[in-house]
N, C-alpha and C positions, 0 to 999 in steps of 0.2 A: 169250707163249703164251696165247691163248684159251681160256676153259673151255667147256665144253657149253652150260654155260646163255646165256652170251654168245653165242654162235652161232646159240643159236635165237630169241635176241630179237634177232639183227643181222637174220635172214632174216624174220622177223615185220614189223620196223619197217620193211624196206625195201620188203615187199610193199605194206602199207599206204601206206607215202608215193607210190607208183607210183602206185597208185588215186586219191589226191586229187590229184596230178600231174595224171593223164591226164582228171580229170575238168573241173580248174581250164582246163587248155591246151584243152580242145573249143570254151570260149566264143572262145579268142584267135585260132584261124586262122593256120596255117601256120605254127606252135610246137610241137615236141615236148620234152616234158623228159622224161627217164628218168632211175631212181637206177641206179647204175651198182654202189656200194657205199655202207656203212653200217660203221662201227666204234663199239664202245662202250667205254668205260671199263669196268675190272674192279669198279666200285663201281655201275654201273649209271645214272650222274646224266648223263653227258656224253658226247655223241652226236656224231660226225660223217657228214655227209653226202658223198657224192660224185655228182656231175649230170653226164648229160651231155644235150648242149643242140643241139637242130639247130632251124636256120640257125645253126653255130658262132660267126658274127659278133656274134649277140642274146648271145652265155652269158653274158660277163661282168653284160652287165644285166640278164639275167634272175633270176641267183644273187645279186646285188643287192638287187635288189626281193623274193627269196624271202628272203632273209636279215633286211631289216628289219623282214618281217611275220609272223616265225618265231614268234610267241607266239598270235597266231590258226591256225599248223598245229598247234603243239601245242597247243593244245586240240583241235581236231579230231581231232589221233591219240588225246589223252586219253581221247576221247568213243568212240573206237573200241573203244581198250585198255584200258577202266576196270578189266574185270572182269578181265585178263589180268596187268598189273602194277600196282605196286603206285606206283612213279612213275614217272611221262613224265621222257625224258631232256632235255636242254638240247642243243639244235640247234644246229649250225653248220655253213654250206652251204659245198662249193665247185666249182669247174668241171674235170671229169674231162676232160682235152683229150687222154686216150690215142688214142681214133681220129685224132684229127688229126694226132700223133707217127705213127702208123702209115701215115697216107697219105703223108706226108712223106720217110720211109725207103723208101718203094713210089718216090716219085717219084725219089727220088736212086740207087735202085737200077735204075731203067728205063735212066739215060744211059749 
């Protein structure tokens, strides 16, 4: 069970990450990444991300290369949310492949 406060630093950090997303993805051309979700630990320290990623085929390496360079986002969220919390959580990315499950059951439900 989630508390409040957790809630509203899931919805905080996710909008923030959206923003450096879509800012990072304007230089790359024909990359979208979206956070899709965000959970946090009840202590506050440990983050996880959830991406999702079009061209579906890029995700896995996109969440990849987002993942190894997860200490230069957190600083940038840092630099965002200095004045908000008190620590930046510990990132960890992964590939939210729900719409793809959903096209899949679309297709198996068409024949």
């Amino acid at each position: 069970m989630e508390t409040t406060r957790q809630q509203k630093i899931q919805r905080l950090i996710q909008k923030e990450l959206g923003e450096i997303f879509q800012r990072q993805t304007q230089a790359m051309g024909g990359v979208l990444v979206s956070v899709s979700a965000v959970r946090i630990s009840p202590d506050l320290s440990v983050c996880r991300g959830y991406l999702s990623v079009f061209p579906s085929e890029r995700a896995s390496e996109i969440v990849d290369n987002i993942n190894k360079n997860v200490r230069q986002l957190r600083y940038e969220l840092g630099r965002r949310l200095g004045q908000q919390l008190r620590i930046i959580p510990e990132f960890t990315f992964y590939v939210d492949d729900s719409l793809d499950y959903i096209d899949h059951i679309d297709e198996l439900l068409k024949k």
